[in-house]
N, C-alpha and C positions, 0 to 999 in steps of 0.2 A: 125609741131608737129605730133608725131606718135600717133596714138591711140592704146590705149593699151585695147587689145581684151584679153578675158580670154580667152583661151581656157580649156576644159578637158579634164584632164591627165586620157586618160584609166588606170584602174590599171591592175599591170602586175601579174604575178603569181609569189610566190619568186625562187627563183634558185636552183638552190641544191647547192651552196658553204651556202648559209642564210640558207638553210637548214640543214642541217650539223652542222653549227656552232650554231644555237638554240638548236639543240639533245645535244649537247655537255652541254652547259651551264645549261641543267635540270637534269641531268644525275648525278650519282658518277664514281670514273677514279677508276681501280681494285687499286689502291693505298691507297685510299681513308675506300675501304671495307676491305681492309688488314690490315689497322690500327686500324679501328674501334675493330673488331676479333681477335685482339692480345691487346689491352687494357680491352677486356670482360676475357680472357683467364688470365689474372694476375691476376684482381679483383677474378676472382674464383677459382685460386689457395692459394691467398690468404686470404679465406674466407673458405675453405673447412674444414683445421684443426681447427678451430676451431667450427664449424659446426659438423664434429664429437665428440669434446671432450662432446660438449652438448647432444648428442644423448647418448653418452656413459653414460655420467652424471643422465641424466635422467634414463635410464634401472637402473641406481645402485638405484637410490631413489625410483625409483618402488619395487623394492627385499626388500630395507627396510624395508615400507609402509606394502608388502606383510605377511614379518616376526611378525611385531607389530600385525596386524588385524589378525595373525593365533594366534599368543598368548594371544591378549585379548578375542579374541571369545572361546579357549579352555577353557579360566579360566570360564569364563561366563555357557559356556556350562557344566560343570561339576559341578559347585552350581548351576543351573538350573532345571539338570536331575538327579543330586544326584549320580551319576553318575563318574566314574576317567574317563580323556579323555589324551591324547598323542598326543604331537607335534612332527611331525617325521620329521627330514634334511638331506633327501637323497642327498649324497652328491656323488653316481654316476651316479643317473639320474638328479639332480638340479632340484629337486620336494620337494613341501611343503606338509605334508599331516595331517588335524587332523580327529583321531580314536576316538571313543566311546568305552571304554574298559568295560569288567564284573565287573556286581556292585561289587560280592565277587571274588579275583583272588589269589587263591591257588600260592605262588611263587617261591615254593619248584618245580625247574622242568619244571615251564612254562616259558615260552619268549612272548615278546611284546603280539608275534601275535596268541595267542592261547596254548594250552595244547602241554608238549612238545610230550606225546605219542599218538597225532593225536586223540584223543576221545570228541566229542563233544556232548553233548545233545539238540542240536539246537532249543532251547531257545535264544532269544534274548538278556535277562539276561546275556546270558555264553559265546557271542558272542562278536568279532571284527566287529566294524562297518566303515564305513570308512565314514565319515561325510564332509569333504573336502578333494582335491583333485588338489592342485596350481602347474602348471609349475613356474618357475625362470625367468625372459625376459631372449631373446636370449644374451650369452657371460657371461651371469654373474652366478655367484657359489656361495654357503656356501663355502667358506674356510675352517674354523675350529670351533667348537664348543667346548666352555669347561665348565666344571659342567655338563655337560650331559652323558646320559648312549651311550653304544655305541652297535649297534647290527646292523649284516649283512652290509649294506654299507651306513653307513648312525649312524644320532643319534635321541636319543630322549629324554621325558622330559614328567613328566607324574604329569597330574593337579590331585589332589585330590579334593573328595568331596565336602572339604570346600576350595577349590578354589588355596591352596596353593602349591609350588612345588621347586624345587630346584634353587636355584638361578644361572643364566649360561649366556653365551655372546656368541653370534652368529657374525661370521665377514662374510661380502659380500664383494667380491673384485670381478674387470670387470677385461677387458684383457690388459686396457690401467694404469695398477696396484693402481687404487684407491681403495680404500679400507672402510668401514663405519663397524666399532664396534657399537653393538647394546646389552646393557645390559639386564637383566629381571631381576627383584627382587621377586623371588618365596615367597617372605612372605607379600607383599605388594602389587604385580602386578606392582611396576612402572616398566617405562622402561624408559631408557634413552641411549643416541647417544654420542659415541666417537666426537670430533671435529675433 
């Protein structure tokens, strides 16, 4: 009988064929990353439009927001200060503005912004004051304004003393043609939204 001796197995270094074939199997094949890259590339085409329409969405509900908060603060501000105030809807630069107007305004001859033959007695009392001062978010407009007065490019709408003023509907529409009707009830202050 043979005796069986152990011997030990030096061990060997691996090859470069084992080696090779381990790089391979930890690895991604450019097939691999190419698919990966074109299934991110759909999901984000398909995900984009609607990802703007919300961005769009939102600037229009901002303009709104903006409109309501320039109308209740002029009312407010004008039973406040005793004071007539103006809401202006510049509708060539897509600016919101409210003015503090003269407690007494002569209207024989004057416009919004002052005396029309340039004479001022620089009194505060006798003066345009410009109280706020809102851009529009970027894309989005007044449309159209109706019940309100119309002067240079733009309209306006003027709080009296005791808070009241003409009744009129402001439209904001974006580029993507939505549109938000926005009422004011100049003898109540409500205000209320088109659906």
């Amino acid at each position: 009988m043979k005796s069986a001796r152990m011997r030990a197995v030096p061990k060997r270094d691996p090859s470069p064929a084992m080696i090779s074939k381990s790089a391979k199997s930890r690895g991604f094949t450019l097939l691999e990353i190419l698919l990966v890259v074109l299934v991110i590339g759909i999901a984000t085409a398909a995900f984009l439009p609607v990802a703007m329409k919300n961005v769009e969405s939102a600037r229009t509900r901002s303009a709104v927001r903006e409109v309501i908060a320039l109308n209740r603060y002029a009312r407010a501000r004008a039973v406040l200060d005793r004071r007539p105030t103006a809401v202006v809807y510049n509708t060539g630069q897509d600016k919101l503005q409210l003015l503090s107007l003269p407690a007494q305004r002569d209207t024989e001859g004057d416009t919004l912004f002052g005396a029309a033959s340039g004479e001022e007695d620089g009194s505060s009392a006798s003066t345009v004051e410009v109280i706020r001062d809102r851009n529009l978010p970027k894309y989005v407009r007044v449309t159209e304004v109706t019940g309100a007065e119309k002067e240079e490019d733009g309209y306006f709408v003027i709080y009296q003393e005791s808070g009241v003023t003409f009744s009129h509907q402001v439209v904001i529409s974006a580029p993507n043609g939505q549109k938000r009707g926005i009422h004011i009830n100049g003898l109540t202050g409500e205000i209320s939204l088109d659906d």
